[in-house]
C-alpha positions in Angstrom: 15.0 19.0 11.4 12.9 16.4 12.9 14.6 14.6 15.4 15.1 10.7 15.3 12.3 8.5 17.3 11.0 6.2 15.4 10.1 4.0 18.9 7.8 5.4 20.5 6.6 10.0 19.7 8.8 12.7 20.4 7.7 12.6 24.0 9.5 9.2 24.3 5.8 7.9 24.7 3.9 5.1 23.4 0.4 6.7 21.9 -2.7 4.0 21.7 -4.9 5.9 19.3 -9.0 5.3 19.9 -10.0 2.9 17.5 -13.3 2.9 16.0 -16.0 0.4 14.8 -16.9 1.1 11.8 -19.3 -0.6 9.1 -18.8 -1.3 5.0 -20.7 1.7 4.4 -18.1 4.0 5.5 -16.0 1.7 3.4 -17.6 3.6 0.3 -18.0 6.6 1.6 -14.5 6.6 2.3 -13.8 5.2 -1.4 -16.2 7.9 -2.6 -14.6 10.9 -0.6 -11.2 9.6 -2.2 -12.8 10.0 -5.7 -14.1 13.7 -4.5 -10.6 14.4 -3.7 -9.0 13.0 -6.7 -11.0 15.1 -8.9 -11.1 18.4 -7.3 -7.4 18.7 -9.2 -7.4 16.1 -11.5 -4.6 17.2 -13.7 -2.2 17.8 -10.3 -3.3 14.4 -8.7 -2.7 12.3 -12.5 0.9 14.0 -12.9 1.9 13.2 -9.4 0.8 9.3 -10.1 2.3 9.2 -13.8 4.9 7.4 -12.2 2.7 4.0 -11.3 2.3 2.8 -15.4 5.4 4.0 -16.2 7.1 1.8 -13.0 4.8 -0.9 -14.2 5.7 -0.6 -17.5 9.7 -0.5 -17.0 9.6 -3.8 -14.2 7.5 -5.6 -16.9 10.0 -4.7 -19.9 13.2 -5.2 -17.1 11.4 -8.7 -16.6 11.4 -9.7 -20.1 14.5 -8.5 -20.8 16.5 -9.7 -17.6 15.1 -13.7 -19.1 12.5 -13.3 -16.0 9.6 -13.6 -17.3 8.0 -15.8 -14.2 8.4 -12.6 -11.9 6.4 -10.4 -14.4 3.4 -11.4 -12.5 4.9 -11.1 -9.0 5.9 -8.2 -10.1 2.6 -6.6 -10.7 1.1 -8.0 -7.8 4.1 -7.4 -5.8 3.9 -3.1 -6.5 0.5 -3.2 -4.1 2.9 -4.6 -1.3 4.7 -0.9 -1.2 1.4 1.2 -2.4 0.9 2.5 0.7 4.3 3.8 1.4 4.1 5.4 -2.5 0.7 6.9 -1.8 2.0 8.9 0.8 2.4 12.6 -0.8 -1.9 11.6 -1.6 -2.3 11.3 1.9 -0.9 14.7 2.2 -2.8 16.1 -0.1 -6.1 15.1 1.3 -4.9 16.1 4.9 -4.5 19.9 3.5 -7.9 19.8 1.8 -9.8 18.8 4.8 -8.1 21.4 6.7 -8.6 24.1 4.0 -5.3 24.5 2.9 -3.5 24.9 -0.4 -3.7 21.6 -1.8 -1.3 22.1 -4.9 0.6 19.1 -6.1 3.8 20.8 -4.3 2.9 20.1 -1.5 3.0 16.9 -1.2 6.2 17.0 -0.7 5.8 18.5 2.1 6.2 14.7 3.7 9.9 15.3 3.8 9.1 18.3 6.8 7.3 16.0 8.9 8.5 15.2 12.2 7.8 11.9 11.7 9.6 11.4 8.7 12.0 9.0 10.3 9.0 6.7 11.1 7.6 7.0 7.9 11.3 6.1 6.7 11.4 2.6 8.5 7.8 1.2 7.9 8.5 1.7 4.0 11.7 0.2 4.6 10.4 -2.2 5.8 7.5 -2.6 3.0 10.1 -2.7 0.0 12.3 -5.5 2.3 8.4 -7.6 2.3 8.5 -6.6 -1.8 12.0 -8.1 -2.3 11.0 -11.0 0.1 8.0 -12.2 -2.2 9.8 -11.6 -5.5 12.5 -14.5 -4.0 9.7 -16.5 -2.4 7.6 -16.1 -6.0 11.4 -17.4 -7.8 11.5 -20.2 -5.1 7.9 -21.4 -6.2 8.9 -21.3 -9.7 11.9 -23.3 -9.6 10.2 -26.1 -6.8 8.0 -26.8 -10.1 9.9 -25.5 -13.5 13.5 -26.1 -12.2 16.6 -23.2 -12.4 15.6 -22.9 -16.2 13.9 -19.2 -17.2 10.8 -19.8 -19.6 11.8 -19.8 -23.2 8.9 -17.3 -24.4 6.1 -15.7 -22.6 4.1 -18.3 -25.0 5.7 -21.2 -23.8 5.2 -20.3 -20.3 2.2 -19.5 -20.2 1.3 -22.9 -22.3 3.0 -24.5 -19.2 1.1 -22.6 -16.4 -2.1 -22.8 -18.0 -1.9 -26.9 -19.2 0.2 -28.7 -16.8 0.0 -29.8 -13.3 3.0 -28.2 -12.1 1.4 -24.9 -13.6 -1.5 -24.9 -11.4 1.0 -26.0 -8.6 2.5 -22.7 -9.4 -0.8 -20.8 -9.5 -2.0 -21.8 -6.3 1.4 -21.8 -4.4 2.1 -18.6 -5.8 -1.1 -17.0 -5.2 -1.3 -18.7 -1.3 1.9 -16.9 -0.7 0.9 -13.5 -2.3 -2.2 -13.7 -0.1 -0.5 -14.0 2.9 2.3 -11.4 1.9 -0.7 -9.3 1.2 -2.2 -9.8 4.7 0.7 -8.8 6.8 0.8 -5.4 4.7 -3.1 -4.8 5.3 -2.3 -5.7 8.9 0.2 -3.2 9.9 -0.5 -0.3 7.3 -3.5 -0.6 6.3 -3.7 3.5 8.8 -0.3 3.6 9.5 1.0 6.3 7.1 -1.7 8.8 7.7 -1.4 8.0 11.2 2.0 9.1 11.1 1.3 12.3 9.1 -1.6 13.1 11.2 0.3 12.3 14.6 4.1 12.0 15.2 3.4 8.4 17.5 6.4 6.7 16.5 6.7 3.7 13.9 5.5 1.1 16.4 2.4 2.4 17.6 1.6 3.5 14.1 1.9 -0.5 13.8 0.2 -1.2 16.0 -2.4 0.9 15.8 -3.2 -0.6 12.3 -3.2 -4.2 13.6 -5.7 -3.3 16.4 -8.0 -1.6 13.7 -8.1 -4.5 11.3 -8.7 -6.8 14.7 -11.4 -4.6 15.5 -13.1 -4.4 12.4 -11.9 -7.8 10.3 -14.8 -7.7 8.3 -14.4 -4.4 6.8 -10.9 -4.9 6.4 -10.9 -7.6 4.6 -13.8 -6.3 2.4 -11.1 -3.6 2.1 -8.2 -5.4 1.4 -10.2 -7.0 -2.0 -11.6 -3.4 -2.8 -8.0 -2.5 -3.4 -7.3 -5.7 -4.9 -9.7 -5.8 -7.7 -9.3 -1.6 -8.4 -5.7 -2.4 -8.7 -6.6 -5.2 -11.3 -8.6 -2.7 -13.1 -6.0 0.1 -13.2 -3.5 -2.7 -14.5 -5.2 -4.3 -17.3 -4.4 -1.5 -20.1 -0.7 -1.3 -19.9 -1.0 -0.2 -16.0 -2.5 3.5 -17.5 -5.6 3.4 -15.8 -3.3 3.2 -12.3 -3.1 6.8 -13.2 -6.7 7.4 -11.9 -7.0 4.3 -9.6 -3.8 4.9 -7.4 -4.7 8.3 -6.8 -8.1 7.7 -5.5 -7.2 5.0 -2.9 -4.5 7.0 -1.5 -6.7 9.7 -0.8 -9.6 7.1 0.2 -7.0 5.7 2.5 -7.0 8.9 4.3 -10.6 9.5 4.8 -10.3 5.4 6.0 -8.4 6.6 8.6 -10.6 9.2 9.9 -13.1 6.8 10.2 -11.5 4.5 11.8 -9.8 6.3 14.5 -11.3 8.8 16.7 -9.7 12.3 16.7 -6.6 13.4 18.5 -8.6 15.3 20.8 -9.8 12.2 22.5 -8.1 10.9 25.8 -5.2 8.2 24.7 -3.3 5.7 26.5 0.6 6.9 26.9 3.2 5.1 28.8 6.8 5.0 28.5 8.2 3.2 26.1 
């Protein structure tokens, strides 16, 4: 049973990973690798990810049917926000493959053995509390312009967003907001799952370590960040289905991201006590 550091590594150290420099290139090599991973199994990887259209398809109709229908676009938007947490059995899955191992879809489960499982625990904790954060701050920017009163019809509210000024009020608030919500994400987890799976550093380096790789290489990560973006527009346009394929091959790109960014264990690393 893995023990319960989530501060700093089992050691009661604080591990500074080598981060790299790396160009857009690897970017699609990294997104290309993902692919190469994705189909080397396809039928394990698209029954592990059923569950991202069928989420997507249960928040819209829980939207619609809770009266919500101003959060069915946060909503969507809003999954990205806890992707990487819900990609991390993907991440697993590539990890075994690069190492040779059996890369069935059981093992990706195999998560739950990891030693640094508690970490893992508290940065998605603390991605679903970002999630529920921006669903109220989306409601706050509705009401600012629309008032407490849900939208009678998705037609009538989308007459409103689309031909009134408090509509694109709502569209660029809303968006602003989502963008920056979408930053913070990129900035401390963009590596920090397959850090974690990789190496048992602790939650906070694994933080850290992601902030110091997007600081390094803010070009790439940004190009990144909109790479994600517009796949996971993509996936979402027929009824979220083709998340199925798209989810999939970021999480294991994601991995292969990480190996290019930082430099293998065996290189010396900072540790002090935390």
């Amino acid at each position: 049973m893995a023990s319960f550091h989530v501060m700093a590594d089992a050691r009661g150290m604080h591990v500074q990973p080598t981060v790299r420099h790396i160009t857009t290139s690897d970017l699609w090599d990294a997104l290309r690798l993902g692919a190469e991973d994705f189909w080397a199994k396809p039928s394990h990887y698209v029954f592990l990810c059923l569950i991202y259209p069928i989420v997507g398809l249960i928040l819209t109709q829980w939207s619609s049917g809770s009266n919500a229908i101003q959060l069915i676009y946060p909503l969507m938007s809003g999954f990205a926000l806890v992707g990487p947490f819900a990609a991390i059995g993907l991440y697993e899955i590539s990890r075994r493959r690069e190492l040779g191992m059996n890369t069935n879809w059981r093992h990706a489960l195999d998560v739950r053995r990891s030693s640094a499982l508690p970490s893992i625990a508290v940065i998605g904790i603390m991605l679903f509390a970002l999630f529920l954060l921006w669903l109220f701050t989306a409601q706050s920017i509705y009401t600012s312009q629309f008032g407490d009163q849900p939208p009678a019809s998705v037609g009538a509210f989308l007459r409103d967003v689309l031909t009134t000024s408090k509509g694109w009020t709502l569209i660029l608030a809303g968006n602003a907001a989502g963008f920056v919500f979408a930053v913070v994400v990129l900035a401390t987890t963009v590596i920090a799952f397959p850090l974690l799976l990789d190496r048992d550093v602790g939650a906070v380096s694994a933080i850290e370590t992601s902030a110091r790789a997007v600081m390094a290489n803010p070009l790439q990560m940004a190009l990144w960040g909109l790479m994600v973006a517009v796949l996971l527009v993509i996936g979402s346009v027929p009824l979220f289905a083709g998340l199925a394929v798209v989810m999939p091959i970021l999480g294991h790109a994601t991995w292969h991201l990480y190996r290019k960014v930082i430099e293998p264990e065996r290189t010396q690393q900072i540790r002090r006590p935390m």
